[in-house]
N, C-alpha and C positions, 0 to 999 in steps of 0.2 A: 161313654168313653170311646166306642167306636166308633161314632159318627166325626166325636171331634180327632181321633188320628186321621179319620177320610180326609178330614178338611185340611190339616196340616199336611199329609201329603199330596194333596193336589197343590199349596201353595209353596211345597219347593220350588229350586229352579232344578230348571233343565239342564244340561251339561251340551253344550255346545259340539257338533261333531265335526271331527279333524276333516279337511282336506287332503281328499288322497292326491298325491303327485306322482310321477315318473323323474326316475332323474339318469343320470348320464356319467360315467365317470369323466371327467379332468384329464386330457390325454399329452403324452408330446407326440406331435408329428407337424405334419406342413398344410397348406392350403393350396387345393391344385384348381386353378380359376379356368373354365374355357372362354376366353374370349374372341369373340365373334362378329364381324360386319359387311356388308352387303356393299355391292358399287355396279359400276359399270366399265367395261374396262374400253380402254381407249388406244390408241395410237400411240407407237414410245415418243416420235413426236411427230410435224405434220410440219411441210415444207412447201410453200410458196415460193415460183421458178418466176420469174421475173425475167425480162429483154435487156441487154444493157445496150443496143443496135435498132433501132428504127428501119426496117426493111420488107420485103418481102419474104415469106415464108416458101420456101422451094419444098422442103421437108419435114414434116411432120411422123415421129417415129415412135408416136405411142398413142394408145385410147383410153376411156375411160374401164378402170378393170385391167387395165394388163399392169402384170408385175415390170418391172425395172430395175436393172441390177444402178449400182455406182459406177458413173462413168459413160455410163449408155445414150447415145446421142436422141434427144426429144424435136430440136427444130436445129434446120439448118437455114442461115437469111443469105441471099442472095447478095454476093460480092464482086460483081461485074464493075461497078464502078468506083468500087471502093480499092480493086487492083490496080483500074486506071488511072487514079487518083496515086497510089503505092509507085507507079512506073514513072510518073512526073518528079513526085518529091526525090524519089531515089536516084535520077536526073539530076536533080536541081543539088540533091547533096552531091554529088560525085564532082559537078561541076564548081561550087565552093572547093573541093579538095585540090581539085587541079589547080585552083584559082591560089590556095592555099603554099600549095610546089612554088608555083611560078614566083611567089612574093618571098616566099623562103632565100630560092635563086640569088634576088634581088637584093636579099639584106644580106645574106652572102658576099656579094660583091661589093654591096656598102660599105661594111666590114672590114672588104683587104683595103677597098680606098681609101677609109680613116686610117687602117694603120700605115699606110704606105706616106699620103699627108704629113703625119706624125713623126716618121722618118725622116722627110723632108725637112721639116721647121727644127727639127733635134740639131739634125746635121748642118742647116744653112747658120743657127742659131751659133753653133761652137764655132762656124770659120767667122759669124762676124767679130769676135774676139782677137784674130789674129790678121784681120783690114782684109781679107782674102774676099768679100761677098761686104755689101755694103747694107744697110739699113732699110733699104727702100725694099731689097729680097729677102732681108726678115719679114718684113711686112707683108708682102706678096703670101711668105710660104705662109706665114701666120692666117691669112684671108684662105688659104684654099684649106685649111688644117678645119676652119670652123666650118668652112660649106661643106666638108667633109663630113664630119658629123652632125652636122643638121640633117644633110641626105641617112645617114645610117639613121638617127632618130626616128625619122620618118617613115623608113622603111622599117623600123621596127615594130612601130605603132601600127601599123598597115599589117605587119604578119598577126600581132597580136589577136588584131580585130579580126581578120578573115579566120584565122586556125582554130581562133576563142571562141569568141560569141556567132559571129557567122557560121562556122562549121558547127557548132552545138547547135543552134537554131534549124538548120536545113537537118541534123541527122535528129535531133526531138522530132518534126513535123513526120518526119519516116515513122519515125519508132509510133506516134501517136496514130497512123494509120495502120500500123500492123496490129497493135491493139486491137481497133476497132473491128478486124477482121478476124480476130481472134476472137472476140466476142460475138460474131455471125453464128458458129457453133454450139450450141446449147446445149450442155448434158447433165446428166442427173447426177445430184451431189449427195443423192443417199440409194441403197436400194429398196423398195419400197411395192406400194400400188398404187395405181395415178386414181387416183380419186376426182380430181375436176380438169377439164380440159379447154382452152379459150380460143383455139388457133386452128384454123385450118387452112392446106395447102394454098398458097396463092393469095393469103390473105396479109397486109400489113400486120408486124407486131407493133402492140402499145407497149411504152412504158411505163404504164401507169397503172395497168390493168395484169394480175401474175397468168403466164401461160398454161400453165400446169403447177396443181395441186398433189403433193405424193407422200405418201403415207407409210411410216414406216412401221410395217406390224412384223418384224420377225421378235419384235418382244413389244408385251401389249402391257398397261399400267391398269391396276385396278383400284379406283380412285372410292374412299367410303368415308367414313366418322366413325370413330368413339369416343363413347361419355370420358367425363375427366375423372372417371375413377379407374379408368381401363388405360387411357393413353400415357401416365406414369409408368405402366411398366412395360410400354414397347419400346423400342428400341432401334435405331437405323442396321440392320445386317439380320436382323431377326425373322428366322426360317416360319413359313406361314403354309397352311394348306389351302388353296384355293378350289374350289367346286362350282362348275359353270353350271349354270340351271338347264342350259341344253346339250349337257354331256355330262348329266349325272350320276353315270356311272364311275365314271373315274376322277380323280382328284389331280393336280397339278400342285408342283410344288414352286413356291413363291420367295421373295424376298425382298421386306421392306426396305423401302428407297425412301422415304421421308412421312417425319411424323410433324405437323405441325404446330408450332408454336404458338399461334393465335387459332382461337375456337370460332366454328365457322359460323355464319349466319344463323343460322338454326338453332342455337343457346349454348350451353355448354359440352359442345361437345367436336370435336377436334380431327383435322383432315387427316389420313394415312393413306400413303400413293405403295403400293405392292408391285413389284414387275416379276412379272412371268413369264417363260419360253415360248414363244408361237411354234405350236406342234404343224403347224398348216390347218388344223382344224378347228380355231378358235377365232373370230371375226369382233371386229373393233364394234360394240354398240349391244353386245351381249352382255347380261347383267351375270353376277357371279356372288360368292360368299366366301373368305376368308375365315379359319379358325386357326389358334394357335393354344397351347395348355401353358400356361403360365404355372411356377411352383413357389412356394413362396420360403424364407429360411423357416429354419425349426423354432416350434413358439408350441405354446398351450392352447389346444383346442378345444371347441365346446360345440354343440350342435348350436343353431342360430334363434333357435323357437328357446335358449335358455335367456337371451338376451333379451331385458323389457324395455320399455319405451324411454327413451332417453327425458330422465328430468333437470332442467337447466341445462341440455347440455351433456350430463352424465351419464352414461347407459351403468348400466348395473346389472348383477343376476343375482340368483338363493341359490348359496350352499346348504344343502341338507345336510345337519347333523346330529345324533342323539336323538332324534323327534322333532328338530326345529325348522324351521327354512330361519335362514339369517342372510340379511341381506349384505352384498359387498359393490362397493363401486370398482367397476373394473374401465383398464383405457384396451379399446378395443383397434386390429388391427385389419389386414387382408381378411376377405369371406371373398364364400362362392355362394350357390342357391342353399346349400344344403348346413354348411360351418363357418364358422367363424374365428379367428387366432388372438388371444388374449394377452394383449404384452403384458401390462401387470395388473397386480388384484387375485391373482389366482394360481394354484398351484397344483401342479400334475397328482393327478390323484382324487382328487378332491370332485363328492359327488354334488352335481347343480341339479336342478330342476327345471325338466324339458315341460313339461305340461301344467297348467291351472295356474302362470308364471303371473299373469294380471292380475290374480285373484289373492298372490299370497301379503304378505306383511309382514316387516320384519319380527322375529322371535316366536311366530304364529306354528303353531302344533301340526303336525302335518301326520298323515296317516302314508304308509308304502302302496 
């Protein structure tokens, strides 16, 4: 009898041992994300000076390296003959104006002689009614009435032409060499640091080639990417901390200028330009790193090690309860490293299971 209880009790089963878990409670609060990305910062922008004058360069008023305010003269082209050229036209127009007078004068006097004419044919015209003046001095006054106006027409035409288009034409040719010597003078259209320089004293400007290159760094752009799970919640006005890697001890503070809408070459992940003060200590080709703490609204949080592998698609976790893990499909929202926010599936309070998450099964016994 004893051997055979031995035997029966060796062929029980065994009793399966629970899996112990950790678990977590089910919380309200938010998701506070740091997001982070590195660049280079650059120029606010970069200004190519171009010639609009073919000349000789008499003065050259800047090098490569010196700042430059707005306004400040870079080359001066030599205008010697381009005044001489100003001293002829301005001639040539004054003498159109005169010429202009003179023909005024002319129709002027046209003018009283038609009407005076006109007078005449009036008056000849009523005595020949009363036999006073005969028919042959109608005719007369009638012929000097029309050469009358034929001279006025012509003189009209004649002022027309010189006051009109002649006087425009001679004071254009003025105005178009004052231009030109207007354009002699070169100056800077931003304030800046000249960065490239093409000109020196005494030498012909091209126009085809820019004279100076100038650089505008009292505000510098710090150009990066983030993933497309980051760049939904930036934003254009969105305050950023910037940290130069060569003045790591203090931070600048930022402000995004443009997030962009297409993902850059490099896969999915998307351009963000930041502009920041130039303290004077910060130079364009300096690499830097951007953070900002994003928070997200109130939702039900979990830690992120409760969330298992998404099957088809659905992530899920184990609610512990009574002794059991049970499993629940949950639609998951914002996380950082650490959490996660659960839109629905799950309810404040409610304890999940942070540890041996792969290993459980749903209705599976679980030990604390």
């Amino acid at each position: 009898m004893a051997l055979s209880a031995a035997a029966l009790a060796a062929c029980a089963p065994r009793s399966t041992p629970r899996i112990s878990v950790k678990t977590a409670a089910a919380r309200e609060d938010r998701i506070v994300r740091a997001i982070e990305f590195s660049g280079v910062l650059v120029p606010n922008r970069t200004v190519n000076i171009y010639a609009k004058l073919a000349g000789q360069a008499t003065t050259v008023g800047a090098d490569v390296g010196t700042p430059v305010r707005d306004g400040q003269l870079l080359v001066q082209i030599d205008t010697k003959e381009l005044n001489a050229q100003l001293a002829v036209a301005e001639a040539a127009a004054s003498g159109v104006s005169d010429q202009a007078t003179q023909v005024k004068t002319s129709l002027e006097t046209a003018r009283l002689n038609m009407e005076m004419a006109q007078r005449t044919y009036d008056r000849t015209k009523t005595l020949l009614d009363t036999k006073v003046v005969t028919q042959s001095q109608v005719d007369d006054a009638q012929t000097k009435l029309d050469l009358a106006k034929a001279a006025y027409d012509t003189a009209n035409r004649q002022y027309e032409t010189v006051s009109g288009s002649g006087l425009a034409q001679a004071q254009a040719q003025v105005n178009l060499i004052r231009v030109q010597i207007s354009n002699s003078t070169i100056t800077s259209p931003v304030s800046g640091i000249v960065t490239n320089r093409n000109i020196n004293p005494g030498e012909i400007t091209s126009l085809n080639t820019p004279l100076f290159t100038i650089a505008d760094v009292a505000t510098l752009k710090l150009q990066g990417n983030v993933s497309q799970d980051d760049v939904v919640r930036l934003a254009v006005g969105n305050t950023v901390k910037v940290v130069v890697d060569a003045l790591s001890t203090r931070s600048y503070p930022g402000r995004i200028e443009q997030v962009g809408p297409i993902a850059a070459a490099t896969g999915q992940y998307f351009p963000v330009v930041v502009d920041l003060r130039n303290d004077g200590k910060l130079f364009a080709g300096m690499t830097a790193k951007a953070s900002l703490k994003w928070t997200s609204a109130p939702g039900i949080v979990v830690p992120i090690t409760a969330v298992t592998d998404p099957r088809d698609g659905q992530a899920s976790l184990f609610v512990i309860a009574d002794g059991k893990a049970l499993r629940k499909d949950v639609t998951l929202g914002p996380r950082n490293d650490t959490e996660v926010q659960v839109l629905s599936g799950l309810a404040a309070g409610e304890q999940v299971a942070v540890s041996s998450v792969s290993s459980l099964l749903d209705g599976m016994e679980v030990a604390p």
